[in-house]
PAMARMI-823312 format. One record per residue (C-alpha): residue in one letter; x, y negated, z negated. Coordinates in nm, 3 decimals. Each point is the difference from the previous one (the first is absolute). Example, Ala and Ser with C-alpha at 12.3 -4.5 7.8 and 13.67 -1.06 7.14 Angstrom:
2
a  1.230  0.450  -0.780
s  0.137  -0.344  0.066
//
This chain:
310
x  0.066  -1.234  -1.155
x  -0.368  0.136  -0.110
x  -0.045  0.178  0.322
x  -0.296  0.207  -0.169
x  -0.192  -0.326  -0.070
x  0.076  -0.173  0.376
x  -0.133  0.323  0.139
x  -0.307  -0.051  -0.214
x  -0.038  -0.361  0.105
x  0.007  0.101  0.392
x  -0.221  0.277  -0.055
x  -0.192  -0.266  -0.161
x  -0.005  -0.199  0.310
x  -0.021  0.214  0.229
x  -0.358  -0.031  0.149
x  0.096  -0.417  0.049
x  0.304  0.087  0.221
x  -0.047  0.081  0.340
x  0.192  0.338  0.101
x  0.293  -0.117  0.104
x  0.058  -0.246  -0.288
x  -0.043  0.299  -0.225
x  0.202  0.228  0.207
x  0.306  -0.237  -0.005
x  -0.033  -0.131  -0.361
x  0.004  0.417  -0.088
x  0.295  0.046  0.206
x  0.173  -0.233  -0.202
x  -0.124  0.112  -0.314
x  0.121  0.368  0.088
x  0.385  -0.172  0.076
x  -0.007  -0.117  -0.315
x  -0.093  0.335  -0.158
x  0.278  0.194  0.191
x  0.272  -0.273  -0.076
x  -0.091  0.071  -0.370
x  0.062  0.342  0.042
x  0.311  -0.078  0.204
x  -0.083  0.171  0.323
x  0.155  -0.272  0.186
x  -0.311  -0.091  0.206
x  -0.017  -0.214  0.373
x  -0.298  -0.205  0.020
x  -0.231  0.046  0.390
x  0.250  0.021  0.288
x  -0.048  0.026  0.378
x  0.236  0.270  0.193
x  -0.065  0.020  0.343
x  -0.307  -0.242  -0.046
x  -0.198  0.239  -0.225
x  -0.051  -0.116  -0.332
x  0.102  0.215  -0.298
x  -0.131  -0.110  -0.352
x  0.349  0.084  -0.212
x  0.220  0.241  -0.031
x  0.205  0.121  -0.354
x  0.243  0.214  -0.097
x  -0.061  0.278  -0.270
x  0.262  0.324  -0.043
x  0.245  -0.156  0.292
x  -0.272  0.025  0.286
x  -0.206  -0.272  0.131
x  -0.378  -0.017  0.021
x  -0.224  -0.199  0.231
x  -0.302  -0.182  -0.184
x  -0.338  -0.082  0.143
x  -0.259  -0.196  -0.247
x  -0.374  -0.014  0.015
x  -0.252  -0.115  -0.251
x  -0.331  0.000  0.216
x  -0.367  -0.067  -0.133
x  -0.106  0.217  -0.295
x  -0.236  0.200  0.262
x  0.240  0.025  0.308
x  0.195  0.343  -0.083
x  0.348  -0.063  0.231
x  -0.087  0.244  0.300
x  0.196  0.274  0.235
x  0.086  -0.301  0.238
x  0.187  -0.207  -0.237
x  0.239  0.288  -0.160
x  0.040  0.191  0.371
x  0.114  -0.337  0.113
x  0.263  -0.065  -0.300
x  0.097  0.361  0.065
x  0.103  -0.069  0.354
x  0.222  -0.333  -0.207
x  0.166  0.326  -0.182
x  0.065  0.251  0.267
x  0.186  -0.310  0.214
x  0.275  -0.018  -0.276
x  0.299  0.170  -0.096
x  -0.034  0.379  -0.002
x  -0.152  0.043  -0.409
x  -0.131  -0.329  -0.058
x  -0.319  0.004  -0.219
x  -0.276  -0.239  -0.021
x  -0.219  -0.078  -0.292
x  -0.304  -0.136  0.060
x  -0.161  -0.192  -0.295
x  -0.390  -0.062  0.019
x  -0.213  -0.158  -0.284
x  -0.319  0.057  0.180
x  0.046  0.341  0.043
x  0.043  0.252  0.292
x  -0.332  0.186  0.184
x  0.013  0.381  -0.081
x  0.051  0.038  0.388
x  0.285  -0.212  0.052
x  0.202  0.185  -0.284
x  -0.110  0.321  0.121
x  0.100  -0.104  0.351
x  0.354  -0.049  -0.138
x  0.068  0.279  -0.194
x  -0.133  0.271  0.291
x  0.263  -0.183  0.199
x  0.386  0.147  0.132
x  0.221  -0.216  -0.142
x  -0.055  -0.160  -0.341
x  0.192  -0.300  -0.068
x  -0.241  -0.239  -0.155
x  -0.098  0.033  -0.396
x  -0.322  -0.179  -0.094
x  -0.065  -0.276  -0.332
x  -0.344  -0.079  -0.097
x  -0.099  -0.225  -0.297
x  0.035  0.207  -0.264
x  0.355  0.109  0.107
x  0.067  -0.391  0.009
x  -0.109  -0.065  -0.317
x  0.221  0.321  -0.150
x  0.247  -0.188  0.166
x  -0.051  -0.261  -0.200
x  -0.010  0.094  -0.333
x  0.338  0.236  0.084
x  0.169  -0.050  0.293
x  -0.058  0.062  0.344
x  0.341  0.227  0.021
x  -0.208  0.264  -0.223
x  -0.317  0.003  0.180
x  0.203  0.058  0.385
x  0.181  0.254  -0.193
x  -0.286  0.178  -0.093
x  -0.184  -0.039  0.378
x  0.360  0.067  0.148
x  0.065  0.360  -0.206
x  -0.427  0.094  0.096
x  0.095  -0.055  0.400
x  0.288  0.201  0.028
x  -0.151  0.257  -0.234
x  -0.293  0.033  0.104
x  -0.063  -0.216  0.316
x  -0.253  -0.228  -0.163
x  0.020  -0.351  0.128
x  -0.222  -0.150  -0.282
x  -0.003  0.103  -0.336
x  -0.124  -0.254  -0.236
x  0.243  -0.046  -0.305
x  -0.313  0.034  -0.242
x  0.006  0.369  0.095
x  0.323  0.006  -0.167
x  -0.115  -0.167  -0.336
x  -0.080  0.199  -0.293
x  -0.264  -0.158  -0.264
x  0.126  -0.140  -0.320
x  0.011  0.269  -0.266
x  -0.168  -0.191  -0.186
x  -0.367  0.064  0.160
x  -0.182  0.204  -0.204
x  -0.152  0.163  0.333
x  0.165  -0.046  0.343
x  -0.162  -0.101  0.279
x  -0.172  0.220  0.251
x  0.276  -0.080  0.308
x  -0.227  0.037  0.335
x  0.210  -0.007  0.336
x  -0.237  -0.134  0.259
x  0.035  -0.068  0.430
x  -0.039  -0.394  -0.098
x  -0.137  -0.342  -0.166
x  -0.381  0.087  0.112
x  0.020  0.353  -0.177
x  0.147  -0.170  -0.318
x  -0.282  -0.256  -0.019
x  -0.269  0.238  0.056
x  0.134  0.240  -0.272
x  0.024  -0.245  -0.218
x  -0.345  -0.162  0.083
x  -0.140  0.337  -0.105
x  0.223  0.003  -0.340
x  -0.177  -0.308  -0.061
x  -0.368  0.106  0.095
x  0.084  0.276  -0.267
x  0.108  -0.214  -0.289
x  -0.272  -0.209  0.055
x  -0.231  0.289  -0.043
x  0.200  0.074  -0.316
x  0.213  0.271  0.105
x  0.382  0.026  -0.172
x  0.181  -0.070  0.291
x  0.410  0.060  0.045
x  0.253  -0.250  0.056
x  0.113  0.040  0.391
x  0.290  -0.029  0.187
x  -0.013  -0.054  0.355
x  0.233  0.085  0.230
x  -0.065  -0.097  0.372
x  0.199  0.226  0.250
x  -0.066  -0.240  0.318
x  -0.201  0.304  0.222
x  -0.058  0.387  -0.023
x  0.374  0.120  0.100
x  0.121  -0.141  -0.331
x  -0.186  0.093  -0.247
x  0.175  0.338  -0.152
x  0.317  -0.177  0.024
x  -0.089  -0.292  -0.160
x  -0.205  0.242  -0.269
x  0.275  0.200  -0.061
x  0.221  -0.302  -0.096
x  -0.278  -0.067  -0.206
x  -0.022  0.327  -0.131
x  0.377  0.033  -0.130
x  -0.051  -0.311  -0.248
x  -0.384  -0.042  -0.082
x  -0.116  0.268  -0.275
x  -0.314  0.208  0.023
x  -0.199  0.038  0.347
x  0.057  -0.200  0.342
x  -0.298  -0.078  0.153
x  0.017  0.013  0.373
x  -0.305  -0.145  0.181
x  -0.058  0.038  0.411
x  -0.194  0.014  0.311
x  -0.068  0.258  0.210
x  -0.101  -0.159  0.293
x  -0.244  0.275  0.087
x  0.281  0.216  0.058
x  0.270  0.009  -0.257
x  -0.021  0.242  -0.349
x  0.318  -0.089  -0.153
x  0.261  -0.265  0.015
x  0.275  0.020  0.262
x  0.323  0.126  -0.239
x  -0.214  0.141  -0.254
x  0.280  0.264  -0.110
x  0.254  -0.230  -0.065
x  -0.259  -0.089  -0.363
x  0.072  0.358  -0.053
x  0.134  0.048  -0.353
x  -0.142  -0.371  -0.099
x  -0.278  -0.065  -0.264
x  -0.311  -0.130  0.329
x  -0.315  0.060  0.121
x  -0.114  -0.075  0.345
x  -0.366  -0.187  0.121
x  -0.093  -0.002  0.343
x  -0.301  -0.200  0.056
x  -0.223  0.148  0.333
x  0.028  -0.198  0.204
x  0.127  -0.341  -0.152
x  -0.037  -0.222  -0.327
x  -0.192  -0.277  0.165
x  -0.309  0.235  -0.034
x  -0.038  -0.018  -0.334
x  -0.065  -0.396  0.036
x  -0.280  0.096  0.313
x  0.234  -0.187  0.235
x  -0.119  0.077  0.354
x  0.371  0.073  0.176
x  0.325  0.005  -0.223
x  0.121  -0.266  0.195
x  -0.243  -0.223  -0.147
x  0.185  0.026  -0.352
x  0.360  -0.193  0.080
x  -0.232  -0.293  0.161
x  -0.142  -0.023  -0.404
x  0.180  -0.200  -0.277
x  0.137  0.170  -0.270
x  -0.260  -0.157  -0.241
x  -0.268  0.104  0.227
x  0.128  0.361  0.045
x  0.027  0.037  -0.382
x  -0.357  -0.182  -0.025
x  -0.204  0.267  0.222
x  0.275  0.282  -0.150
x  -0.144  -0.127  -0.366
x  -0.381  0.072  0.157
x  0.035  0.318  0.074
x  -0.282  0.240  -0.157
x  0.265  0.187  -0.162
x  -0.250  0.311  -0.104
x  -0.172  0.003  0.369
x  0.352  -0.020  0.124
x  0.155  0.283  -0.213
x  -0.294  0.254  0.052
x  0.000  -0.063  0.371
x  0.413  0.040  0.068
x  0.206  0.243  -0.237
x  0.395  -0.228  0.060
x  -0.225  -0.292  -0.111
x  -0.078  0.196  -0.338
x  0.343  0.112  -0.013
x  0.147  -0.364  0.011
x  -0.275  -0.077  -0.258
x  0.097  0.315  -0.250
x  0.425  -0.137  0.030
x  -0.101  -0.347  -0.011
x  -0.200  0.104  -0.341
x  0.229  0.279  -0.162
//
């Protein structure tokens, strides 16, 4: 079973399949990954008329599934996790959910979830899923499972965990960001410098899903990546620092906050204009940025420039 390449092939398809076609043909494709790894999973059931995608068993509990794999530009909002929350807190006293999303999760929907009382639902995005590929999907929900009850952190990508090879000469520069639109504009400035010939680092990007979790997230980051973690935010007019700032006390990091948001850099008009973009369209206009006009004109934009470049 070459459950690497099938996931390739229905990533491959998946702007011919309608939504649902792809939901249901992941949701099998994730059965097959937990059966592997002998979790004992139960395909979608209906208790009480609401449906539940799976369930599996891992350390003698039981864990309630819920699969999406939306378009590349539809982020899995507040609406969809609240309401597979509610799934969770109708169960027996414990129960934990894990919610598995391909497409991603908005910054505000994750945030939502983590300010929240009760936290009972631990969060998978693609690069978790292909972790769990390539080693098993026990080892990643280990991972998320010890960062929840230690730290309260509902998502904490397995890449934070991951240490470079020792065999690169230089390591990356590891840069925690709020989400996906951050990444590609950082990296659509990387590539406006190396095409001005600038000696650019190799990056790793780590996307905390919102605000809330970025010095959690960092500081996972920080205990296994060597040399400086990068940790790039908005204010939004108002904030100077990033909530949880002390707990990257004692870790290797600096700290960007952009006044008031990244968008500006591109000229859009609202920040809310920047998830409506493609990715390949954010990291066009990120690439087109006048990068000296820029720099002189906003100091964290000449900061990002001198890490990017060191």
């Amino acid at each position: 079973m070459d459950l690497r390449r099938e996931l390739d092939e229905l990533d491959a398809l998946r702007d011919g399949l309608t939504p649902q076609d792809r939901g249901r043909r992941f949701e099998k494709w994730l059965i097959k990954l937990l059966s592997r790894d002998n979790l004992a999973p139960r395909a979608s059931f209906r208790p009480g008329g609401e449906e539940v995608d799976g369930s599996f068993r891992y350390g003698g509990r039981y864990y309630l599934l819920e699969v999406k794999w939306w378009a590349a530009d539809s982020a899995v909002p507040a609406s969809a996790l609240y309401q597979f929350k509610g799934k969770v807190d109708g169960k027996l006293v414990g129960t934990i959910g894990v919610f598995v999303s391909m497409s991603g999760y908005s910054s505000e929907a994750v945030d939502a979830l983590r300010v929240g009382k009760d936290l009972n639902v631990i969060l998978f995005d693609r690069s978790d899923v292909e972790y769990a590929v390539d080693l098993s999907f026990a080892e990643v929900l280990e991972f998320k499972l010890r960062e929840a009850a230690e730290t309260g952190e509902v998502f904490v990508p397995y890449k934070a965990a991951v240490a470079p090879p020792p065999t690169v000469p230089k390591p990356p520069l590891t840069i925690v960001v709020e989400g996906q639109s951050d990444a590609v504009i950082i990296g659509g400035v990387a590539a406006a410098l190396r095409d001005r010939g600038d000696t650019v680092r190799s990056l790793n990007f780590i996307e905390a899903g919102g605000v809330w979790g970025l010095a959690r997230v960092a500081a996972a980051a920080a205990r296994v990546n060597p040399g400086t973690v990068l940790v790039v935010a908005d204010s939004d007019g108002v904030r100077t620092t990033i909530p949880g700032a002390e707990l990257l006390d004692g870790h290797d990091h600096e700290i960007i906050i952009v006044v008031p948001r990244i968008e500006k850099w591109l000229g859009l008009a609202a920040p809310s204009h920047a998830p409506r973009l493609l990715g390949a369209e954010l990291a066009r206009r990120a690439s087109a940025i006048n990068l000296d006009e820029t720099a002189v004109r906003d100091e964290e934009f000449a900061r990002l420039i001198k890490w990017l470049t060191s």
